[in-house]
Structures are given as structure tokens and as C-alpha cells.
NUPA-530697 format. One record per residue: residue number from 1; residue in three letters; x, y, z of N, C-alpha, C in turn. Coordinates in Angstrom, 3 decimals. Layout:
N
+-----+-----+----------+----------+----------+----------+----------+----------+----------+----------+----------+
|   i |  aa |     n_px |     n_py |     n_pz |    ca_px |    ca_py |    ca_pz |     c_px |     c_py |     c_pz |
+-----+-----+----------+----------+----------+----------+----------+----------+----------+----------+----------+
| NUM | ala |        X |        Y |        Z |        X |        Y |        Z |        X |        Y |        Z |
...
+-----+-----+----------+----------+----------+----------+----------+----------+----------+----------+----------+
% end
This chain:
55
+-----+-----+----------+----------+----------+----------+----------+----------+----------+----------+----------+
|   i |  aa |     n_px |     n_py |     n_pz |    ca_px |    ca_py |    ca_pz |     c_px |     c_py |     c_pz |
+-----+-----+----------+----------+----------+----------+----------+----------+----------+----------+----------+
|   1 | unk |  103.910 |  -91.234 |   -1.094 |  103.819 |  -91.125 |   -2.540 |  105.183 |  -90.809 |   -3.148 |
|   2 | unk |  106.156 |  -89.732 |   -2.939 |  106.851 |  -89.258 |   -3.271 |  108.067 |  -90.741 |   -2.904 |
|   3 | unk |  108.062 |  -91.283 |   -1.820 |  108.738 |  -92.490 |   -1.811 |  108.573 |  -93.114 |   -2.347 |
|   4 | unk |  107.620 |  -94.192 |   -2.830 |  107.634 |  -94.900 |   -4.100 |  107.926 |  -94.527 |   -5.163 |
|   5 | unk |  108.097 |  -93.413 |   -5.429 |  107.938 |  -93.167 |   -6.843 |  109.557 |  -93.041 |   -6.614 |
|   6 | unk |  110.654 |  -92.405 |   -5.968 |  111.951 |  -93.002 |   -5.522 |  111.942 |  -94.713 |   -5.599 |
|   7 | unk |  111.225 |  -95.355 |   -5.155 |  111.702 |  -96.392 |   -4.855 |  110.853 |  -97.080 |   -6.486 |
|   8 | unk |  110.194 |  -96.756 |   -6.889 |  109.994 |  -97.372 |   -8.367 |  110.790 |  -97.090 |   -9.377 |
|   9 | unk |  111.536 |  -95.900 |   -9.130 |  112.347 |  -95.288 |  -10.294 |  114.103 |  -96.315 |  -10.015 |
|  10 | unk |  114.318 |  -96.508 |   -8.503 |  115.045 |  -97.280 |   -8.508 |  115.090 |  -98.323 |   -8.940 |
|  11 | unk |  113.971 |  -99.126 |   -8.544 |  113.746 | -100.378 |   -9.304 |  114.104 | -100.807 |  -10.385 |
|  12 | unk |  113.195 |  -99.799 |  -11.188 |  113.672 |  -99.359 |  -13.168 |  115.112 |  -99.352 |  -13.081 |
|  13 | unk |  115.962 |  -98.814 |  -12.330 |  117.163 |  -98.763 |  -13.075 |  117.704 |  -99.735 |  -13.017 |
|  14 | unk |  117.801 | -100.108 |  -11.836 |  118.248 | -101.826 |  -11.011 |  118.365 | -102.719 |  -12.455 |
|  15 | unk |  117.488 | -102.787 |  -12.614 |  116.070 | -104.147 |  -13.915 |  116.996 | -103.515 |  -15.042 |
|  16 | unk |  116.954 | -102.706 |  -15.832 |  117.616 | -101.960 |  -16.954 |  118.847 | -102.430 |  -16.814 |
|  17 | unk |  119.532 | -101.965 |  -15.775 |  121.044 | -102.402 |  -15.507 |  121.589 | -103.910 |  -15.893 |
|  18 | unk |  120.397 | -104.770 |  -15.064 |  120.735 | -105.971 |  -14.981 |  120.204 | -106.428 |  -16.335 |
|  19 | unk |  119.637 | -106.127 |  -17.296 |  119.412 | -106.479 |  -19.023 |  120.817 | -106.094 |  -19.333 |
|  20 | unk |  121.191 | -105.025 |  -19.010 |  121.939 | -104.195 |  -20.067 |  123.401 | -105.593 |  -19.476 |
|  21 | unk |  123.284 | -105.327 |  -18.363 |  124.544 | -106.449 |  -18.429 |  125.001 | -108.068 |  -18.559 |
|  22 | unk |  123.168 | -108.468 |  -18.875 |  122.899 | -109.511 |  -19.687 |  123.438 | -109.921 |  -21.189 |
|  23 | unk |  122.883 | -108.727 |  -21.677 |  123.171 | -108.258 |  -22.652 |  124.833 | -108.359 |  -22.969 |
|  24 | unk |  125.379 | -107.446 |  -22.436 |  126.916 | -107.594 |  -22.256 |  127.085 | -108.927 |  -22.362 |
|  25 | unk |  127.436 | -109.270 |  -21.469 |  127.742 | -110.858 |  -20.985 |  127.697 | -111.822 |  -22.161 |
|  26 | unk |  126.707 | -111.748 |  -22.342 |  126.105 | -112.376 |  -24.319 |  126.863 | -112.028 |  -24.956 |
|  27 | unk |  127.621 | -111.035 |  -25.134 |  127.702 | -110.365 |  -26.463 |  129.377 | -110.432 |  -26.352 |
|  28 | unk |  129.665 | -110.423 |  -25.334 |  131.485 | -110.875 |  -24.579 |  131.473 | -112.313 |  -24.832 |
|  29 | unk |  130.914 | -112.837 |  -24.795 |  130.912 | -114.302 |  -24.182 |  131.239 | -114.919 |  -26.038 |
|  30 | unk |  130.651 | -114.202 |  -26.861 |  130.661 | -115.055 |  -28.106 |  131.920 | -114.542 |  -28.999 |
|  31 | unk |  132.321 | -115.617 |  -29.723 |  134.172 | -115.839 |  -30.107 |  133.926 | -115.220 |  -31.815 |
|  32 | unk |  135.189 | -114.812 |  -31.989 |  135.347 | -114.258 |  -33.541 |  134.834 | -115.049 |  -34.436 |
|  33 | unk |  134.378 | -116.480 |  -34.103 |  133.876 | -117.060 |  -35.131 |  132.377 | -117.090 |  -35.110 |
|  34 | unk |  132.089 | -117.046 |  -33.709 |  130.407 | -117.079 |  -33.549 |  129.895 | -115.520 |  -34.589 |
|  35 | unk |  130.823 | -114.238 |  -33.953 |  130.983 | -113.265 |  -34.801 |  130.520 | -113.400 |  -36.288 |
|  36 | unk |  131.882 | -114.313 |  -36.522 |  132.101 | -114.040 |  -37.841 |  130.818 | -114.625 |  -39.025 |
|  37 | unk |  130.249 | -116.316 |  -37.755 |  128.902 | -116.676 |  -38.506 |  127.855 | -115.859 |  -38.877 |
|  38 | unk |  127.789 | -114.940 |  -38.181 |  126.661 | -114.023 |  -37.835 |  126.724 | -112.408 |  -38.656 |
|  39 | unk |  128.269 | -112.179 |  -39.373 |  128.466 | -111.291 |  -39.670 |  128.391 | -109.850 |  -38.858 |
|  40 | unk |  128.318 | -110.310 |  -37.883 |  128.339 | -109.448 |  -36.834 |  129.827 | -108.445 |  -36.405 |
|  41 | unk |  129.062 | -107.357 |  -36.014 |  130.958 | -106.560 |  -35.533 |  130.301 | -106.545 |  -33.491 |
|  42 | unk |  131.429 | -106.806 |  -32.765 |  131.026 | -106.629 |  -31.691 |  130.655 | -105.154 |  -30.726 |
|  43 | unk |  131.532 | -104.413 |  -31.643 |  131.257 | -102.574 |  -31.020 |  130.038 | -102.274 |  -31.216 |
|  44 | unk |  129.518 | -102.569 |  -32.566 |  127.797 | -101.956 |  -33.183 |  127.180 | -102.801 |  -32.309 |
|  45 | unk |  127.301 | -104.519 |  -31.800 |  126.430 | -105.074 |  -30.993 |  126.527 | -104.404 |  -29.490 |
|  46 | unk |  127.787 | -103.813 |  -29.211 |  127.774 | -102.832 |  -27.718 |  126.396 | -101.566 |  -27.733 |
|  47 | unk |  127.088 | -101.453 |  -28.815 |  126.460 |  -99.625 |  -28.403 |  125.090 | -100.583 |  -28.694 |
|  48 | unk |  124.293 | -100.909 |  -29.810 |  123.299 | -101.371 |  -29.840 |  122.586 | -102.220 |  -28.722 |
|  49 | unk |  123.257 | -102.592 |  -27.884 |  122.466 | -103.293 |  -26.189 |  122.243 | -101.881 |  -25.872 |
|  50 | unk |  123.517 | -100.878 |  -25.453 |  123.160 |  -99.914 |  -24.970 |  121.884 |  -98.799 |  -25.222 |
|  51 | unk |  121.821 |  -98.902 |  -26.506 |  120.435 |  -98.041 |  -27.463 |  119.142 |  -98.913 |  -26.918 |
|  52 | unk |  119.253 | -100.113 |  -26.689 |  118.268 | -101.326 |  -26.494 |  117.650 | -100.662 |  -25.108 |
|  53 | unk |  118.495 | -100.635 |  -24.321 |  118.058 | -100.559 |  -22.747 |  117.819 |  -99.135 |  -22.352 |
|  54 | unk |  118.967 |  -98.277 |  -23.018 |  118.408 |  -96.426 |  -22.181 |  118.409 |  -95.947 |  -23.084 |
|  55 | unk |  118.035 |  -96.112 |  -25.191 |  117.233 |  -95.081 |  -25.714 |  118.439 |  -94.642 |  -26.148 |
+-----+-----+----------+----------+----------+----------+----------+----------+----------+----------+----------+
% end
């Protein structure tokens, strides 16, 4: 019991991680103009993946 619940909590983070650096990736990947269509700033879209995935 006490092992799964180790090995489920790992899981969760694993999975979280790999959004959160989905996320990233997306959000790197697009140019000052994709930005700029979107009115977007890229720091508020950082921290905001980050708020997305751990709260």
C-alpha cells in the first residue's frame, strides 16, 4: 500500500512535469510576432503554465 501510493505520487509528478514542459516548449517556440498577434507577453504566459500545472 504504502508503495503505490510512492509510486502513484511519482507518476503525478512525472505527467505534471511533462505538461509543464509541453507547455514551455509552446510558449518558447512562438516568435515576437506570433506574440505580438496574440497580444500576449511571454513571462505572464511562463508563470501562467506554471500556475496551470502546480497551483
Amino acid at each position: 500500500m504504502i508503495l503505490s501510493n510512492a509510486v502513484n505520487r511519482i507518476r503525478e509528478r512525472v505527467e505534471k512535469r511533462r505538461r509543464y514542459n509541453r507547455l514551455i516548449a509552446e510558449i518558447e517556440s512562438m516568435t515576437h510576432r506570433d506574440l505580438a498577434d496574440i497580444n500576449g507577453n511571454r513571462d505572464e504566459m511562463l508563470r501562467g503554465a506554471y500556475r496551470e500545472i502546480y497551483g
